[in-house]
C-alpha positions as CSV (number, residue, x, y, z in Angstrom):
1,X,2.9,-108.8,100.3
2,X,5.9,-110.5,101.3
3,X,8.0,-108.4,103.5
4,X,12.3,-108.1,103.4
5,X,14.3,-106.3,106.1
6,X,14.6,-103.2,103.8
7,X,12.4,-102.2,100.8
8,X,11.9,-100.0,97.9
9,X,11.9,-96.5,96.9
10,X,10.9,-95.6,93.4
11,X,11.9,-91.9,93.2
12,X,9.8,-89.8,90.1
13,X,11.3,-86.5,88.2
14,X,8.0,-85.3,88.3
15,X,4.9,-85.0,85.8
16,X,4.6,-89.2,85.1
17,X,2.4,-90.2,82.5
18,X,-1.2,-90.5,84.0
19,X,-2.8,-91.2,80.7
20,X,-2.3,-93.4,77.6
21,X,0.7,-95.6,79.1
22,X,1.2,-94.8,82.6
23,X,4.2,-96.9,83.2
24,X,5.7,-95.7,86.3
25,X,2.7,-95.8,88.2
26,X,1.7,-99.4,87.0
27,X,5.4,-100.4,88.3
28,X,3.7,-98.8,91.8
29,X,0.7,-101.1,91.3
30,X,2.2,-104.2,90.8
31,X,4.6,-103.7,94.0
32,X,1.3,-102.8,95.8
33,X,-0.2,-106.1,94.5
34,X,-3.7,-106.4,96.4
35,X,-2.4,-104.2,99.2
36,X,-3.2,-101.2,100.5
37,X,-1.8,-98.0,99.0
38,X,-1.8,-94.7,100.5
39,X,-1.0,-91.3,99.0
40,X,-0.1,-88.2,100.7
41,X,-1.3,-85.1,99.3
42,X,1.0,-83.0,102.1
43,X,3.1,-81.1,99.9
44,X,0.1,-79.8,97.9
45,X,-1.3,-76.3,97.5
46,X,-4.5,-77.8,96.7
47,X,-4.8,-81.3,98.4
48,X,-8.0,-82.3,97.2
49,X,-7.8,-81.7,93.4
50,X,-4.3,-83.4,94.0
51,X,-6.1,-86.2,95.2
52,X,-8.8,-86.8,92.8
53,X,-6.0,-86.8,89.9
54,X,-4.4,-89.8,91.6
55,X,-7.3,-91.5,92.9
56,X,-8.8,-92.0,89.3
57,X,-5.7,-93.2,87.7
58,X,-4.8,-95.7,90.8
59,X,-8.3,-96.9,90.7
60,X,-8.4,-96.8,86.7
61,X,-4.9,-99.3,87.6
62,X,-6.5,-101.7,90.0
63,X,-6.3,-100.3,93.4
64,X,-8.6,-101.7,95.8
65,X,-7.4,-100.3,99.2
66,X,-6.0,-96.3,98.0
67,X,-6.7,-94.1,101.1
68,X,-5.7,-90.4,101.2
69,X,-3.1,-88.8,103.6
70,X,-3.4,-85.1,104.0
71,X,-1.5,-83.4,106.9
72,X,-1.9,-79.6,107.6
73,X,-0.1,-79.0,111.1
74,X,2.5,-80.5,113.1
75,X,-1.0,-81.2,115.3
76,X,-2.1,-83.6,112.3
77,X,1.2,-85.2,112.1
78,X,1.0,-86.3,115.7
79,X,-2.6,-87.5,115.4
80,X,-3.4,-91.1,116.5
81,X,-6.0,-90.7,113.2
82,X,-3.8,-90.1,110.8
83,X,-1.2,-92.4,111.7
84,X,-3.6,-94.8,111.4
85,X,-3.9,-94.3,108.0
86,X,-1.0,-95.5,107.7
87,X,-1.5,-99.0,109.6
88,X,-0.9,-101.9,107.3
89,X,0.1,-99.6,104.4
90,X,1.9,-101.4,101.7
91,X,3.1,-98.1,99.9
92,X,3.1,-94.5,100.3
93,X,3.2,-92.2,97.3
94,X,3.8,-88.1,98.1
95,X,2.6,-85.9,95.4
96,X,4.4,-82.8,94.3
97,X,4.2,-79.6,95.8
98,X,6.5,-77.8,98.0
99,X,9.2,-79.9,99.8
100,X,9.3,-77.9,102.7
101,X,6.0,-78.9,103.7
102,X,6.6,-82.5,104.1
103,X,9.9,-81.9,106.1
104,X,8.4,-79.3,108.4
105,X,5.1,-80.9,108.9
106,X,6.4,-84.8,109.1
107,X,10.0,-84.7,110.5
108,X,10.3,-86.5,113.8
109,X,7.4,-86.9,114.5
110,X,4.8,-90.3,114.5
111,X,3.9,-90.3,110.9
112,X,7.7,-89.7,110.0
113,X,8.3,-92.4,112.4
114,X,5.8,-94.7,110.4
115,X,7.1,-93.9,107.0
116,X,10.6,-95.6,107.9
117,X,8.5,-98.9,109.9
118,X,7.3,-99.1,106.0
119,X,10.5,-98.5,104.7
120,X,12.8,-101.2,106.7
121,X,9.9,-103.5,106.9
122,X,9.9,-103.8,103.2
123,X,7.0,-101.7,102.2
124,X,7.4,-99.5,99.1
125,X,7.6,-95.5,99.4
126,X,7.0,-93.3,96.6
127,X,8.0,-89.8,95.6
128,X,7.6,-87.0,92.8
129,X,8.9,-83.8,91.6
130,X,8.4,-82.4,95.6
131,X,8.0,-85.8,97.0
132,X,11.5,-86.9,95.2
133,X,13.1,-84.2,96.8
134,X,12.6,-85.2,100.7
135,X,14.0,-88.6,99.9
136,X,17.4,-88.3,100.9
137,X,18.6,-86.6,104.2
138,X,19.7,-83.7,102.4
139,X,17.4,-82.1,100.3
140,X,17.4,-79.3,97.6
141,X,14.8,-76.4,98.1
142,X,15.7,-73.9,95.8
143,X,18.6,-71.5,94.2
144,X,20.6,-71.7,91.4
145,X,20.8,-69.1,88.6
146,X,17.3,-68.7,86.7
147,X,19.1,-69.5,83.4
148,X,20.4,-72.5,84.3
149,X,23.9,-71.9,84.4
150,X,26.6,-72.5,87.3
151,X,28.1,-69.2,89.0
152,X,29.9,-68.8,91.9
153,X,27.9,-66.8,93.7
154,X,24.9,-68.6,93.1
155,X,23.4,-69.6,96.0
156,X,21.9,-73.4,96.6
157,X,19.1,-73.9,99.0
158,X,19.4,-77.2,101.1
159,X,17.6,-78.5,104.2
160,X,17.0,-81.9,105.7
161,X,14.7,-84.5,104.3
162,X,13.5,-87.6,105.1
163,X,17.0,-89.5,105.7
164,X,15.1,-92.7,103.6
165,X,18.7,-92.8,101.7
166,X,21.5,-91.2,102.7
167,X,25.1,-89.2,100.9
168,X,22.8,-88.1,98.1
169,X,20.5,-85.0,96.6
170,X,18.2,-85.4,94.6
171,X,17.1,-83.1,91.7
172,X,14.0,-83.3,89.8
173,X,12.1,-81.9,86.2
174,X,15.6,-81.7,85.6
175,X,16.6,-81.0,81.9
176,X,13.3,-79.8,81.5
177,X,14.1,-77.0,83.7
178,X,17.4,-76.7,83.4
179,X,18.7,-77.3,86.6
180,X,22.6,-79.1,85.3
181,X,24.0,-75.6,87.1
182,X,21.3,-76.0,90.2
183,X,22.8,-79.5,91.5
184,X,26.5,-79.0,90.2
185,X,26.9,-75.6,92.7
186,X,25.2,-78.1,95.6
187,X,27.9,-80.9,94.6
188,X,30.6,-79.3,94.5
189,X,29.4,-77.4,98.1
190,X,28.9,-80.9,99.1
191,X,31.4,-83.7,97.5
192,X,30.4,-86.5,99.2
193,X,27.2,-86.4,98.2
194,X,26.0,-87.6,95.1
195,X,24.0,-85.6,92.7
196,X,21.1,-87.3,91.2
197,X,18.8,-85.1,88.7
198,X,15.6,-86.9,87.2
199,X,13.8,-86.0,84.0
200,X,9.9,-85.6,83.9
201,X,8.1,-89.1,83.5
202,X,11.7,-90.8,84.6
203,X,11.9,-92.4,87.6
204,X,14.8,-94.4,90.1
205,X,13.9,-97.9,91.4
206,X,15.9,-98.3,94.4
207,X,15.3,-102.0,96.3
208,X,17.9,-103.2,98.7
209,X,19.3,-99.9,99.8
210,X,22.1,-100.3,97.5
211,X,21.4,-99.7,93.6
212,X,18.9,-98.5,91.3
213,X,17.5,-99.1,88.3
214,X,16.2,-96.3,86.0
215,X,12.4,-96.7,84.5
216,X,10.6,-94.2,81.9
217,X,10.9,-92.0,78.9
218,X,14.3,-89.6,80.1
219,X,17.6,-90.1,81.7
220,X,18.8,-89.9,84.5
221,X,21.8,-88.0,85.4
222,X,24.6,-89.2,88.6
223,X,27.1,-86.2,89.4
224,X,29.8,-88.0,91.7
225,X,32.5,-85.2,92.8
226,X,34.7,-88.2,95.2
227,X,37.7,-87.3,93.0
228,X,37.2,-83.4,92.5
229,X,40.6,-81.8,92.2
230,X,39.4,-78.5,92.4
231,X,36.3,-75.9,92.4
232,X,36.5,-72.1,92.4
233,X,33.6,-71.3,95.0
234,X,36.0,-69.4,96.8
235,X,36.7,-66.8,93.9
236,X,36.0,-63.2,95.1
237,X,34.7,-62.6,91.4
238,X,30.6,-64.0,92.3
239,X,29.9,-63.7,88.3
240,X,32.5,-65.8,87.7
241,X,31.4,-69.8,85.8
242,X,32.0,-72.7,88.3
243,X,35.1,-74.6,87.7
244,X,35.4,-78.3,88.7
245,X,37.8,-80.7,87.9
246,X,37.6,-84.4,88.3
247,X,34.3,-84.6,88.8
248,X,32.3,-87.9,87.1
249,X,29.1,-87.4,84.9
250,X,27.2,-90.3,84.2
251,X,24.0,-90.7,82.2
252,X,21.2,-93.3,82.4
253,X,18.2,-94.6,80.3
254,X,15.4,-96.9,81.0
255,X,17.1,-99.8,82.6
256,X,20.4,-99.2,83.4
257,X,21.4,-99.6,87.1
258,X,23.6,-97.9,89.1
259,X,25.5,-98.5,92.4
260,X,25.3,-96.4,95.3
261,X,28.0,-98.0,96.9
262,X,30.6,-97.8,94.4
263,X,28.9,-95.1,92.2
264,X,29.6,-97.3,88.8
265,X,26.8,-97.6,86.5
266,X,26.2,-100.9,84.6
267,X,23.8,-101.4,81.1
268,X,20.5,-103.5,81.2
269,X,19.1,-103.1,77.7
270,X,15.7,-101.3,77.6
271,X,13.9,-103.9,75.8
272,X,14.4,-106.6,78.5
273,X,13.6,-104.2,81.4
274,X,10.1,-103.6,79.3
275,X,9.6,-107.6,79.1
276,X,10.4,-107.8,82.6
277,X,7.4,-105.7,83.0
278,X,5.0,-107.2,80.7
279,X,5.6,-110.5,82.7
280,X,5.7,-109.7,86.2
């Protein structure tokens, strides 16, 4: 695989097709070419079942070199022997699970380290539901009201992730679980970051550092509060909805792209992305 100063990040709402048409995780397969592909099962309650789920399909999709990450102490994460694992890696996919796990096992330490070697060097990294999360280097862990609505007083869980991009969160199984309330308390905590929430089966293709390109069945959904007038966090009334003013909603389908830089999104009609695919 040829190699560019920075590489890709293809960022997956969660609960990707595995089956009939598996369409995200072909996109991973052609990017991984005859390389090696290696997917780490850290976030998961149940690593092994995890990985037998992925193994078949990336075998069933032409994987020659899959190996298996699983780290289960900060002692693991500093292991020659796992590192290794990662030696030569074209991409790294993280399964779901919990978030928390892969920050407090993997941050600053040797694998972490190897992860961003990938990264810059041009490999491919790989993320869902959980493993979308820890992208960015602020990360969503929890909170927001249960029914999906926007209070003041709700409370937004964040922590650090990964850093792999940076001035955004990202949100995931998002209209399936309602979370529109979820990321618009963490924006408008947080306006200069940019709120990205990711259907099921949807994913972000991000080369370059700079823009991505959206690929699957659902949207995706930017929140960008740069020109917020106003928010009511500070109302003593906790039951209270959240106000904001001025802040931007855009909404994406299968291959439209979107700036990071400039936060403007930009049409690519679906049925050429789909060719694209077909011939690459």
């Amino acid at each position: 695989m040829s190699r560019g100063r920075t590489g890709t990040l293809i960022i997956i709402g969660g609960h990707e097709n595995k089956d009939d048409d598996p369409l995200i995780l072909k996109e991973i397969v052609r990017r991984v070419d005859d390389g090696k592909l290696v997917v780490a099962t850290v976030a998961a309650e149940q690593p092994d079942e995890m990985w037998d789920d992925y193994e078949r399909v990336f075998r069933r999709l032409g994987v020659k070199h899959l190996y298996k990450l699983d780290v289960e102490s900060r002692e693991d994460a500093c292991s020659d022997r796992k590192v290794q694992i990662l030696h030569d890696a074209d991409a790294v996919f993280f399964t779901g699970g919990d978030q928390l796990k892969i920050t407090t096992l993997l941050g600053a330490s040797p694998i972490c380290e190897r992860l961003r070697e990938i990264y810059h060097g041009g490999g491919t990294i790989c993320g869902t539901s959980a493993g979308a999360s820890v992208m960015s280097d602020t990360m969503l862990v929890g909170g927001g009201g249960d029914d999906g609505s926007a209070r003041v007083g709700h409370t937004v869980r964040m922590a650090p992730g990964l850093a792999l991009m940076s001035d955004v969160l990202i949100d995931q199984h998002f209209a399936e679980r309602g979370r529109v309330g979820r990321l618009l308390g963490a924006v408008a905590q947080n306006p200069r970051l940019l709120g990205i929430g990711i259907d099921e089966n949807t994913a972000i293709v991000m080369t370059g550092g700079r823009r991505f390109q959206v690929l699957g069945d659902g949207a995706v959904y930017a929140f960008n509060a740069w020109n917020m007038t106003y928010a009511n966090l500070t109302e003593e009334s906790h039951d209270r909805a959240l106000s904001m003013f001025g802040t931007r909603v855009d909404v994406l389908s299968q291959g439209d792209v979107y700036d990071l830089a400039t936060r403007t999104p930009t049409n690519h009609p679906a049925h050429e992305v789909e060719e694209q695919l077909e011939t690459a």
